[in-house]
C-alpha positions as CSV (number, residue, x, y, z in Angstrom):
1,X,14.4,13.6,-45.3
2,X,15.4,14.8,-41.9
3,X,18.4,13.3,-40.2
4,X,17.3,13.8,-36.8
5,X,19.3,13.0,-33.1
6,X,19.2,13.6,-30.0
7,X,21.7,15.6,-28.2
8,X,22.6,16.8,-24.5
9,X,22.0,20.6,-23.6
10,X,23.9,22.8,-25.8
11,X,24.3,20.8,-28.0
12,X,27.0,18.7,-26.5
13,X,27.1,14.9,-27.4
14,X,28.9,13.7,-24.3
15,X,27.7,13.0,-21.1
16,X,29.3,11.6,-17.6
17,X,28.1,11.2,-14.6
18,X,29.3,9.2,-11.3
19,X,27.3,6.8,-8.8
20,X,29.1,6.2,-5.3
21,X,26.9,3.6,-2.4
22,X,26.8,3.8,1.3
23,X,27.1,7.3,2.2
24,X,30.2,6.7,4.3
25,X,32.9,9.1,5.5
26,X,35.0,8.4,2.3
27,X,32.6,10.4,0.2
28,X,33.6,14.1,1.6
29,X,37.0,13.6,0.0
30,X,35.4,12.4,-3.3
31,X,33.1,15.3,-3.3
32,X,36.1,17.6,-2.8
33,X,37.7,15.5,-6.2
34,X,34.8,15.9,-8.2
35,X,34.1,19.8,-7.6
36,X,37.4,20.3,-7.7
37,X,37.4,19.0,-11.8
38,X,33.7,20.0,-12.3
39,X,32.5,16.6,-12.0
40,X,28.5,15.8,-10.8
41,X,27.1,12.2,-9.6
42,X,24.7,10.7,-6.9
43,X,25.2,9.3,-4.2
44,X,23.0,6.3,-2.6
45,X,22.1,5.7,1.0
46,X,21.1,4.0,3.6
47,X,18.3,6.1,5.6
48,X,18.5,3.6,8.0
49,X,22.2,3.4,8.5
50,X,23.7,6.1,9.8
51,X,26.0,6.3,12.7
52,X,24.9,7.4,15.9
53,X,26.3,10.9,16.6
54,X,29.8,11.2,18.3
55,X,30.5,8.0,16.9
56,X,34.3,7.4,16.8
57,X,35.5,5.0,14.9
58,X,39.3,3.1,16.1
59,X,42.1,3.3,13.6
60,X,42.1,1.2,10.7
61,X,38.1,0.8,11.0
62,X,37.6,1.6,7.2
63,X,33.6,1.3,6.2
64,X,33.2,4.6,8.1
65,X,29.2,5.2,7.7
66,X,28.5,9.0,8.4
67,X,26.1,10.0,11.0
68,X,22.6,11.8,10.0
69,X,24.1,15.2,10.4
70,X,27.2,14.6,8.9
71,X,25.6,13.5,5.7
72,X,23.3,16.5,5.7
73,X,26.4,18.7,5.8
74,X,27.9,17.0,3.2
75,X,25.2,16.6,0.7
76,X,22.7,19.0,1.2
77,X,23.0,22.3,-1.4
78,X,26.5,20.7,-3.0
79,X,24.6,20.3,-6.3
80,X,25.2,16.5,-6.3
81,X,21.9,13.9,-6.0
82,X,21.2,11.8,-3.1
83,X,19.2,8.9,-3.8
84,X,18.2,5.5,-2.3
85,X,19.7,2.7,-1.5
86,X,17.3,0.7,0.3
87,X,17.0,1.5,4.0
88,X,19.1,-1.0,6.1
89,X,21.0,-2.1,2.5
90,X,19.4,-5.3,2.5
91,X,19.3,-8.0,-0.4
92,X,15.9,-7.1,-1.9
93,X,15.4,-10.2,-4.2
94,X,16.2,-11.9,-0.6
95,X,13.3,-10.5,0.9
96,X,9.6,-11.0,0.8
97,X,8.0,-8.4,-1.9
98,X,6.4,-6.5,0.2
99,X,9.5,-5.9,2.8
100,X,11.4,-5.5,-0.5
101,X,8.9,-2.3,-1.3
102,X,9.1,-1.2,2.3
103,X,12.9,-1.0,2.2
104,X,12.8,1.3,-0.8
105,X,9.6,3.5,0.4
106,X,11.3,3.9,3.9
107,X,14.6,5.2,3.1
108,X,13.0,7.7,0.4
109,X,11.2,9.0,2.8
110,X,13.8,9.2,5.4
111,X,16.2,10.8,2.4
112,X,13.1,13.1,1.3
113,X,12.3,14.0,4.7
114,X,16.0,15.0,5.8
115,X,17.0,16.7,2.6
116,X,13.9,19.1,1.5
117,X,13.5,17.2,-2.1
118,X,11.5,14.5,-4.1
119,X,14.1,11.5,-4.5
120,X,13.6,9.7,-7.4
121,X,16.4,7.6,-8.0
122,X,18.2,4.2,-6.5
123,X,21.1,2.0,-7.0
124,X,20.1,-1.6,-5.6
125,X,22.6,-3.1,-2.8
126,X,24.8,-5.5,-4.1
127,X,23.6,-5.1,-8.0
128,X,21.2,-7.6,-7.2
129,X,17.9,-7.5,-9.3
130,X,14.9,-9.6,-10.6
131,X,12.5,-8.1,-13.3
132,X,9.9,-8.3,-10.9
133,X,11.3,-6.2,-8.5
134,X,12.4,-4.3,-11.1
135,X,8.9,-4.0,-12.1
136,X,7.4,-2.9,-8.6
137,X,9.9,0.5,-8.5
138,X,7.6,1.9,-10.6
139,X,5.0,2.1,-8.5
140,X,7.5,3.4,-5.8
141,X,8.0,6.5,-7.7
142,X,11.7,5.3,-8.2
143,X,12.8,6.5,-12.1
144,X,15.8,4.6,-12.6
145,X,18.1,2.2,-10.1
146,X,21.6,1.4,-11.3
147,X,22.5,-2.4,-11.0
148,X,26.4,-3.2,-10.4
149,X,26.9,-4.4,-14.0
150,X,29.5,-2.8,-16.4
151,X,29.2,-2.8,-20.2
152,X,32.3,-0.8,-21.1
153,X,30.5,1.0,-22.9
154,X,28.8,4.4,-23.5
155,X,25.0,3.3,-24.6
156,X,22.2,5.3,-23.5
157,X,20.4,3.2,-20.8
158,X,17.2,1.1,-22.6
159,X,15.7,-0.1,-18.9
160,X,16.0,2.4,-16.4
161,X,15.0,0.5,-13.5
162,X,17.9,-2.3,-14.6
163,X,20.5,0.1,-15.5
164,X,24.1,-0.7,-16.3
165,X,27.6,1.2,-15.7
166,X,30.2,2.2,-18.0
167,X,32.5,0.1,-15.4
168,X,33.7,0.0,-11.5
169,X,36.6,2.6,-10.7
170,X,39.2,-0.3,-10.3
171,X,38.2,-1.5,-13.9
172,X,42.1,-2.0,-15.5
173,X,40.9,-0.3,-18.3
174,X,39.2,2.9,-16.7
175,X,42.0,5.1,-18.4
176,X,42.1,3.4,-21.5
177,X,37.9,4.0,-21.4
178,X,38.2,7.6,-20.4
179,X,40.9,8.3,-23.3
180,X,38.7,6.7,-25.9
181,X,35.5,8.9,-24.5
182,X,37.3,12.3,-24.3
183,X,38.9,11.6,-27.7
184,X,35.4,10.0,-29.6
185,X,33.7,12.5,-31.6
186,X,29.9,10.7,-31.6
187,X,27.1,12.2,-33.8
188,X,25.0,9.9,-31.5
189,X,24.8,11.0,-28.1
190,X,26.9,8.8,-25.3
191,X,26.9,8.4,-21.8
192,X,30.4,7.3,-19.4
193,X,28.9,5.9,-16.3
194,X,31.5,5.3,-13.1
195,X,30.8,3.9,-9.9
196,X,31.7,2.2,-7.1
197,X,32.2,3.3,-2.9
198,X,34.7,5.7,-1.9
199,X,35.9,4.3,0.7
200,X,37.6,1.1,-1.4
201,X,40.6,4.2,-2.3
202,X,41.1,4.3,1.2
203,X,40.8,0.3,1.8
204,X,43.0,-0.3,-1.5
205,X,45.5,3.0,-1.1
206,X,44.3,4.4,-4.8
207,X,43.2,7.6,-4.6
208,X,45.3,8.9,-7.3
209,X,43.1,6.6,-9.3
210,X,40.2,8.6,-9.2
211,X,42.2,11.9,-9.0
212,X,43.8,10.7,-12.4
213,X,40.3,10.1,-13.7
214,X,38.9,13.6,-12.6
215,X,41.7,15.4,-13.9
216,X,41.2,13.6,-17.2
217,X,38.0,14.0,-18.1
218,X,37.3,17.0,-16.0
219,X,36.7,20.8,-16.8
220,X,36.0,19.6,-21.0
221,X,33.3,22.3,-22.8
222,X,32.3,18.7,-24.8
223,X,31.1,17.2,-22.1
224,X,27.8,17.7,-19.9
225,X,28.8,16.8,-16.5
226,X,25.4,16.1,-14.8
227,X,24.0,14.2,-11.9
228,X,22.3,10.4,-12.5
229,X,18.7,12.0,-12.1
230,X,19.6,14.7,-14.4
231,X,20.9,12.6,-17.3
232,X,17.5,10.4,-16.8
233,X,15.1,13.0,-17.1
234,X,16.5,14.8,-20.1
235,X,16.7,11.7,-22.2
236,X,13.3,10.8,-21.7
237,X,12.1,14.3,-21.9
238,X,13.4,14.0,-25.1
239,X,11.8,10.6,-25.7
240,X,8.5,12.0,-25.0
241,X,9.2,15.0,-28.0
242,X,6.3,14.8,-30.7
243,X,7.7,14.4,-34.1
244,X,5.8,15.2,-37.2
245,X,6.4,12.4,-39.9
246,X,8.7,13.8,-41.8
247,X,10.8,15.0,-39.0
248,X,10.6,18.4,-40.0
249,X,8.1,20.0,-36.8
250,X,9.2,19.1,-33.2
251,X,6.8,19.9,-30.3
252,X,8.4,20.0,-26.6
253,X,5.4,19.1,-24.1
254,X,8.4,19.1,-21.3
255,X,9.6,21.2,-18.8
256,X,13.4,21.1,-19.9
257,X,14.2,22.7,-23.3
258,X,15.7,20.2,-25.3
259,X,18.3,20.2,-28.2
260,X,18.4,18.4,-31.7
261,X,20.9,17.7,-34.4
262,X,18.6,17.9,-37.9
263,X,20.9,16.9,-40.9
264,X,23.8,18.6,-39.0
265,X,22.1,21.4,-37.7
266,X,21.7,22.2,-34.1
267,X,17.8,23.4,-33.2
268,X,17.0,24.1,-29.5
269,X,13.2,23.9,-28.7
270,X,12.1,25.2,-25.7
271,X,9.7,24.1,-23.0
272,X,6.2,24.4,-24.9
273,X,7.2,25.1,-28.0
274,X,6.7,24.0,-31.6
275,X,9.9,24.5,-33.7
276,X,9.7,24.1,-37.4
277,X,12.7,23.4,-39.6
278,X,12.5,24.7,-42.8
């Protein structure tokens, strides 16, 4: 019988990946922390939000939103995901359905439109959620949408559209979390999920906490270091493999190739292939 698993390109059972809201000045001094220890994440905004250019802010002002061009600079081409976060960050469960759905439609379109790409993914303001809003992203072309809930864990999300973190940034155990991840040796694949908004270091005087975390669990050849998006359409890529009964023929009908552990074995099977293990 054939032991089969799933596991993250290469081979690697490990993956993290980081989720940061609001799209505020904050961010460019994150992204500098997070290339700097070969991190990837996603970051959600407000296409409705931005500041007017020349905005200046006065001292102390601390929610710093960028403006349009600002965030263009920042994002655009740095390898990191922009997704949505609803269009003026309102409380969706709040609103009617159908203002609900136009938040989320608008600001992808504003996102697609100003960035050159399809944007698939969300993180809902405030965490809050219903299933039936829930249920309606689907039909807005939205693959997964983080909610503000942390398991301290390192599951593989089940609901995409109602998905869980690991924990928050200024979770007391974050380091305790990151040591038990970097040391784990998993024959299941498993996921460390941070998040929170950048600009609470400034607000709270912390950044060495993220700069602790980054150099921790940074620059590891265990770990696949990938963006929210990326980490969502592997694992169902892989969902969607056809298995033969006895586990022993694996056909990829994706466009990513994918990697399995058979009985301790790693297999690769590209993009339209059938791979037989003997």
């Amino acid at each position: 019988m054939i032991q089969l698993w799933m596991v993250f390109p290469k081979g690697l059972s490990k993956a993290l990946t980081l989720s940061y809201d609001d799209g505020v000045e904050q961010d460019a001094r994150l992204i500098a922390i997070m290339n700097r220890n070969g991190l990837k994440g996603t970051f959600n905004l407000n296409g409705g939000q931005f500041s007017p250019e020349g905005t200046v802010f006065p001292n102390g002002h601390i929610h710093r939103r960028m403006t349009r061009q600002a965030a263009y600079d920042l994002y655009a081409g740095s390898g990191h995901e922009v997704a949505v976060h609803a269009l003026w960050h309102g409380d969706l469960p709040d609103l009617p359905p159908a203002h609900a759905i136009w938040q989320v439609m608008r600001d992808r379109e504003e996102l697609e439109n100003m960035f050159g790409c399809i944007v698939r993914g969300m993180a809902y303001p405030y965490g809050t959620v219903t299933p039936e809003l829930a249920e309606t992203l689907k039909g807005c072309g939205i693959a997964y949408s983080r909610t503000v809930e942390s398991t301290r864990r390192f599951d593989l999300p089940q609901n995409w559209l109602q998905m869980p973190a690991t924990c928050h940034h200024d979770d007391p155990r974050l380091m305790e979390m990151a040591q038990k991840f970097v040391s784990g040796k998993p024959y299941r694949p498993q996921l460390f999920y941070l998040w929170g908004h950048s600009y609470e270091f400034e607000a709270n005087n912390n950044w060495q906490v993220i700069e602790d975390f980054a150099a921790f669990v940074g620059g590891r050849e265990d770990i696949w270091y990938a963006t929210n998006i990326e980490i969502h359409d592997y694992v169902e890529a892989w969902r969607s493999m056809h298995i033969s009964a006895d586990g022993r023929r694996l056909y990829n009908p994706s466009a990513l190739t994918l990697w399995a552990n058979a009985n301790g074995t790693l297999i690769e099977i590209p993009s339209g292939y059938d791979v037989r293990i003997d």
